[in-house]
C-alpha positions as CSV (number, residue, x, y, z in Angstrom):
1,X,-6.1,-28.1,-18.3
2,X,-3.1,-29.3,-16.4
3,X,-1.0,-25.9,-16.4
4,X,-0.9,-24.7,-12.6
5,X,-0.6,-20.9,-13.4
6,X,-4.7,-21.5,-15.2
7,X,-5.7,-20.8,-11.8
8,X,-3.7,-17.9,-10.9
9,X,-6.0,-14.8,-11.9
10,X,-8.0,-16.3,-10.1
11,X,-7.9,-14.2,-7.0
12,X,-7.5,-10.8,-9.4
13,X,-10.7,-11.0,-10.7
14,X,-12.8,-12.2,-7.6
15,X,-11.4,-9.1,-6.0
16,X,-12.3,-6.7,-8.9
17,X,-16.0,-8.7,-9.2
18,X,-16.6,-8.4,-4.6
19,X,-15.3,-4.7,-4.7
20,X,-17.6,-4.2,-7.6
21,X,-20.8,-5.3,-6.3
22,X,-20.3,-4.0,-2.8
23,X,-19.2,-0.3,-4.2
24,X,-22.6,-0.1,-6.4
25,X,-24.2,-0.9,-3.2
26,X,-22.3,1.3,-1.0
27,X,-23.1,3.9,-3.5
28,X,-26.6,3.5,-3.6
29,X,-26.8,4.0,0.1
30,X,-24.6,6.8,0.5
31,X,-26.8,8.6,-2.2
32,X,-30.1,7.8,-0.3
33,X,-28.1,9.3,2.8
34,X,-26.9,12.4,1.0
35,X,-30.2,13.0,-0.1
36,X,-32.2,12.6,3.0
37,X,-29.4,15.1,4.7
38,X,-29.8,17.4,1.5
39,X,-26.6,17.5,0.8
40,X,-27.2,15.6,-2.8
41,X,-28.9,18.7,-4.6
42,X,-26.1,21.1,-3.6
43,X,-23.7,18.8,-5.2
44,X,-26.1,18.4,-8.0
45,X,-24.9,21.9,-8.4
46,X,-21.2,21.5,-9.0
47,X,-21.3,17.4,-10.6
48,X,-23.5,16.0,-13.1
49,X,-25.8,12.6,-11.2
50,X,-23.7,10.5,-13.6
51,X,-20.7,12.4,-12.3
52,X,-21.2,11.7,-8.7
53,X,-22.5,8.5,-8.6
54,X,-19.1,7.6,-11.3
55,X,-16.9,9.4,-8.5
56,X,-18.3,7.5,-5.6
57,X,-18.0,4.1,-7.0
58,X,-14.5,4.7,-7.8
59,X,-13.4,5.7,-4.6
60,X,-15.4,3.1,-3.4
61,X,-14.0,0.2,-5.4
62,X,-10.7,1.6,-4.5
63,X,-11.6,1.0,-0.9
64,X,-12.7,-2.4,-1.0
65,X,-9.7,-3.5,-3.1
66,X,-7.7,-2.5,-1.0
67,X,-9.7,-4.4,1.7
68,X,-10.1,-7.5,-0.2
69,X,-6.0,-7.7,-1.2
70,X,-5.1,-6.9,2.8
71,X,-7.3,-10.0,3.6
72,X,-6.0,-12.1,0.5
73,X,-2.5,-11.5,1.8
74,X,-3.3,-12.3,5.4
75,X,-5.0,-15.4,4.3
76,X,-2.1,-16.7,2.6
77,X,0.4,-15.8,5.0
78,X,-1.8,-17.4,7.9
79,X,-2.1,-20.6,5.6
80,X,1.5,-21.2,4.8
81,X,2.4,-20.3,8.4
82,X,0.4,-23.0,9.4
83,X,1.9,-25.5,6.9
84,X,5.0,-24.2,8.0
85,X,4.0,-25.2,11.7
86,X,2.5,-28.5,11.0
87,X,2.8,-30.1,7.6
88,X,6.1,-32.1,6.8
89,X,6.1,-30.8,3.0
90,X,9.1,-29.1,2.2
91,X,8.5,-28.5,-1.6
92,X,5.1,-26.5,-1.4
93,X,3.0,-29.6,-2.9
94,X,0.1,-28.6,-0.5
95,X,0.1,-25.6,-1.7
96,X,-0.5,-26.5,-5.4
97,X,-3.2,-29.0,-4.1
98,X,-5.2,-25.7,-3.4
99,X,-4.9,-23.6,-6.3
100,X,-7.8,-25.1,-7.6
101,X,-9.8,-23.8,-5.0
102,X,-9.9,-20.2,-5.8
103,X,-12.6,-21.1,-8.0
104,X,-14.9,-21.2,-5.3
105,X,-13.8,-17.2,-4.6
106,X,-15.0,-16.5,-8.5
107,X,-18.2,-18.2,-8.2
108,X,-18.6,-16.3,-5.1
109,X,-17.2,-13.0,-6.6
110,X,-19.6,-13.5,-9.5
111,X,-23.0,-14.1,-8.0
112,X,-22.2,-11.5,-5.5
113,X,-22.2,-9.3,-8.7
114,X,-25.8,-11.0,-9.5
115,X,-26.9,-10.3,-5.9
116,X,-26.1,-6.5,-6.0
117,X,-29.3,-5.3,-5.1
118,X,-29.3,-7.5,-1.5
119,X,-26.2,-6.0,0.7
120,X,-26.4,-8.7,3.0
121,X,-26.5,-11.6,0.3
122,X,-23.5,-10.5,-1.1
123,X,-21.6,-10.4,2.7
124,X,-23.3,-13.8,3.0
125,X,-22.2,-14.9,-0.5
126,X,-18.4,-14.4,0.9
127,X,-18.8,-15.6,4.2
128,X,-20.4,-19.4,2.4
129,X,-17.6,-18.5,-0.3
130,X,-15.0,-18.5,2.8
131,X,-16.5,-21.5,4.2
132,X,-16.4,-23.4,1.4
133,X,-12.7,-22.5,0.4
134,X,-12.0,-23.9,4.2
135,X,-13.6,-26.6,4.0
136,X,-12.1,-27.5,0.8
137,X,-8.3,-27.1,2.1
138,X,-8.5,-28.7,5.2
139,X,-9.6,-31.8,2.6
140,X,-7.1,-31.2,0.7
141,X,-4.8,-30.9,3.3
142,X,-6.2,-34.0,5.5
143,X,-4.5,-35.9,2.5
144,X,-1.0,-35.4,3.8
145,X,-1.2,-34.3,7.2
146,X,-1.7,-36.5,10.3
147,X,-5.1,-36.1,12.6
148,X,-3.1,-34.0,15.2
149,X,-1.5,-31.7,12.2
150,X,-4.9,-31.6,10.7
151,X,-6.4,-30.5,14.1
152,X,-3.8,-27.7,14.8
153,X,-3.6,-26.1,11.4
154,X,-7.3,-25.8,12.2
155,X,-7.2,-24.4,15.5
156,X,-4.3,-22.3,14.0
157,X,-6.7,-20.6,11.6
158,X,-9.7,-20.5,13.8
159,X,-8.4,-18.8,16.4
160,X,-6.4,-16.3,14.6
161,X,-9.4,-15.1,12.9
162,X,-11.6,-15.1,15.8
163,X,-8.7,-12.9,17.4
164,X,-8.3,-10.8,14.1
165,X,-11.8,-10.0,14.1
166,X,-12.5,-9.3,17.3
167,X,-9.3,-6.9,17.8
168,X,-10.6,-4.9,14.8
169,X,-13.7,-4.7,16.1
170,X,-12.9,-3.6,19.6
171,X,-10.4,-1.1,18.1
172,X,-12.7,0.2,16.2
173,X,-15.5,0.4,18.9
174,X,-12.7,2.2,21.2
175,X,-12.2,5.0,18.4
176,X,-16.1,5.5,17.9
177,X,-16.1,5.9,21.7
178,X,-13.2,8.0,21.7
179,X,-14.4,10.2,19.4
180,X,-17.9,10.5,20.7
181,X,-16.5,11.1,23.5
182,X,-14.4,14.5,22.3
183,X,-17.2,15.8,20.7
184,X,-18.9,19.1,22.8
185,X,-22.2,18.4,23.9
């Protein structure tokens, strides 16, 4: 098929298929933890197991949609900041050279449904998903950009991700701390 938009539901669906298979896990561990705490048979009391379980996964999948589109957009605005840095295309045709590749993301989305009983295959399913998807626009991209264009868009994305990580992570270590550190003991 030739049409351009084919492509573009693309992204929809892999979200709907990650946030899936990472809510029925997250559910099945939060159940094992409620249990062990006891805290699963007094809301066995109020909610049906069907009824909890139904709950959880909803607010789950609602989390990790919300995660997945947050990291969609900043993925797309960090890639056409960097064409905007250093490609020469004025009309977008890079762009539409990687549409193609959010294929990679369903395959990805759909085995990590398939893998839902291994947590960590399904993180590593995305993380060889992401990989792949990179891979496959800086060939894209090598097409019309010169080796020093090439080299910065990939440093561009490299090192914001390394920094976006990393911040997130040490913010989030800083509020753990913070809040261990407010609690009476």
């Amino acid at each position: 098929m030739k049409n351009t938009y084919f492509t573009s539901y693309f992204p929809l669906i892999t979200i709907l298929l990650f946030s899936a298979s990472l809510s029925i896990v997250t559910v099945m561990i939060v159940i094992d933890f409620l249990q062990v705490f006891g805290i699963y048979d007094g809301m066995l009391e109020f909610f049906s197991n069907s009824g909890i379980k139904l709950a959880l996964f909803i607010v789950f999948s609602l989390l990790f949609f919300m995660l997945f589109s947050a990291l969609k957009l900043i993925a797309n605005t960090v890639t056409e900041l960097s064409l905007l840095f250093f490609s020469k295309d004025v009309a977008g045709e890079n762009l539409t050279k990687i549409r193609g590749g959010s294929s990679i993301y369903l395959i990805g989305g759909a085995l990590s449904l398939a893998a839902v009983q291994y947590p960590y295959a399904i993180i590593g399913i995305f993380l060889l998903a992401t990989l792949i998807y990179f891979v496959f626009i800086v060939y894209k991209f090598s097409q019309s950009l010169t080796s020093l264009s090439l080299i910065g868009l990939v440093l561009f994305h490299v090192l914001f991700w390394f920094i976006f990580i990393l911040g997130t992570l040490y913010l989030c270590f800083r509020l753990y701390n913070s809040v261990m550190a407010s609690l009476p003991v």
